[in-house]
C-alpha positions, 0 to 999 in steps of 0.5 A: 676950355678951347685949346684957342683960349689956352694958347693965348692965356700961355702966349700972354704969360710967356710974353709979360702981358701976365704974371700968373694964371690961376687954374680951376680943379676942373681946367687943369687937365685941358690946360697941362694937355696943351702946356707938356706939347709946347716947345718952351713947356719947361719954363712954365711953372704949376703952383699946387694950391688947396683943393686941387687948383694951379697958380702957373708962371713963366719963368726966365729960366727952365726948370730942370 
């Protein structure tokens, strides 16, 4: 995945326009590069699910 595409997946769930945002085995990396560089990168969450994907959400509150 672009770094471009990234940014505005992270901007649409930050925003509302998404819920959530399932992440393939094979897009996790490019994905968690950009997402620990952002400023709000604690109110994103990664949900493991099996076979090594991510379900990630934002959350109105940061994680500790």
């Amino acid at each position: 995945m672009k770094e471009e595409l990234i940014q505005e997946v992270l901007e649409k769930l930050k925003n509302g326009e998404l819920t959530e945002y399932y992440v393939s085995k094979e897009d996790f990396l490019p994905i968690q590069n950009v997402l620990v560089k952002r400023a709000d990168f604690k109110y994103f969450r990664g949900i493991a699910k099996r076979g090594g994907d991510v379900l990630y959400r934002y959350m109105e509150s940061p994680r500790s």
